[in-house]
N, C-alpha and C positions, 0 to 999 in steps of 0.2 A: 529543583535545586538551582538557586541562581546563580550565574553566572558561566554558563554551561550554552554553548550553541548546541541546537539539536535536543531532540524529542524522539520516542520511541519511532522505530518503523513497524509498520503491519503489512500483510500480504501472504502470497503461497507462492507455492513451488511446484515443479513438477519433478524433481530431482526427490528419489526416497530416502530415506533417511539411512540405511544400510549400503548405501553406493557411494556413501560420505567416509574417505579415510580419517576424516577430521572435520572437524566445525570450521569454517572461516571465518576469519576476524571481524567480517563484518557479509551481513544476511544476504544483500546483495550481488557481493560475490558468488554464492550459487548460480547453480546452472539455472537455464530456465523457469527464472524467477521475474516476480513484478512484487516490489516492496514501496511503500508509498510515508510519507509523514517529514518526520527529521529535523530537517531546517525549511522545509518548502521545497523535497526535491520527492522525484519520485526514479526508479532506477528500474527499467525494464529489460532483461539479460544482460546486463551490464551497462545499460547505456543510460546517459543521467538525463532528464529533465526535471523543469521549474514547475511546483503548481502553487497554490496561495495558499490551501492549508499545512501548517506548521504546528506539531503536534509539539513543541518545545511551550507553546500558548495555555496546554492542556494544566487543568488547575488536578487536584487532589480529588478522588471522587467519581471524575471525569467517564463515562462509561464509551468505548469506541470501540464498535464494532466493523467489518468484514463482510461481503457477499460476495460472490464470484453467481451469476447470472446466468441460465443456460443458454445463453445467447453469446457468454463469454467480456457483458459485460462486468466490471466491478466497482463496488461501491461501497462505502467509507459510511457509518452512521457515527455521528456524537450525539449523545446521551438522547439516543433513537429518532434526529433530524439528521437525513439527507447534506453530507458535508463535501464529498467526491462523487462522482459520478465520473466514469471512466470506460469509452469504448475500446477496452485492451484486448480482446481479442483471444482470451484466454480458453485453454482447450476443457470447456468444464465438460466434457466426456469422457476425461481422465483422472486419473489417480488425484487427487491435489492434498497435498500439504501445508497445512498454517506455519506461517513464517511470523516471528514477533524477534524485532532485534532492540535489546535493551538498549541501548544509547545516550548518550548526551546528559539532558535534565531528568532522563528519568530514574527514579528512585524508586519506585515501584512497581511490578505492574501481578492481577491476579485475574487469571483464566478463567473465562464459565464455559465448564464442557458441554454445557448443553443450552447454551444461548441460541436465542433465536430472534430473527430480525422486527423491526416495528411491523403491524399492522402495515399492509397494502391500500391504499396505492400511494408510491413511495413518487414523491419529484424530486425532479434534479436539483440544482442548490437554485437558490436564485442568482448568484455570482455563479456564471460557467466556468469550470474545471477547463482552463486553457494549460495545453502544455508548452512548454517552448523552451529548448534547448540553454544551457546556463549560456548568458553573456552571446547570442547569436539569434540573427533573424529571424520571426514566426512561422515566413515563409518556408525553413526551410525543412516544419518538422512535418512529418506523413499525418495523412486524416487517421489513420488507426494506429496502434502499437503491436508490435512483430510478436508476441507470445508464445510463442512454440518448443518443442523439444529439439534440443540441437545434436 
């Protein structure tokens, strides 16, 4: 929809869905989450950074998938290329929850429950997934992202 900042977010959680007295306004607000896309930000337990993909770009069709890594990392495919790559640190020996917050441009979106990722072996983008704090130095964001249950 044009004219509209922001694109879907994607991501999980480690917050269950029954410990929610309510939905928050926006997905990020949960607890112990990492939600990624929007406008180019991505929001780990609350805390914002910049990355360069911008799901508000996504055309009609658009397929974007989700992996969370047993290593904890996670990663972003569009229409099954390698688009994020993110060392976040996520506890994938827990429970996790898909997180999709509608937003912005987006006007549709439809779930495959039983999707599964492209063929192995998967590379990073060739544009590295830098993160860096909105409007502040690169210096001054951590080599990993904090992920954990609080």
């Amino acid at each position: 929809i044009g004219g509209w900042v922001g694109g879907l977010g994607v991501g999980v959680t480690l917050t269950a869905p029954e410990l929610l007295k309510r939905a928050p306004d926006k997905a990020w607000r949960l607890p112990s989450t990492i939600v990624l896309g929007y406008w180019g930000r991505l929001f780990c337990n609350g805390k914002e950074y910049s990355i360069g993909w911008k799901t508000d770009e996504l055309q009609a069709g658009d397929r974007v998938g989700l992996l969370v890594r047993p290593d904890g990392d996670v990663i972003v495919f569009l229409n099954r290329q390698t688009k994020v790559w993110l060392n976040a640190g996520v506890e994938a020996d827990k429970d996790l929850y898909a997180v999709v917050d509608v937003f912005g441009s987006t006007s549709a979106v439809e779930l495959e429950p039983m999707g599964a990722p492209p063929p192995q072996p998967w590379t990073p983008p060739s544009t590295p997934t830098n993160l860096t704090p909105p409007d502040s130095p690169v210096s001054s964001m951590p080599s990993t992202l904090s992920f954990m249950a609080s």
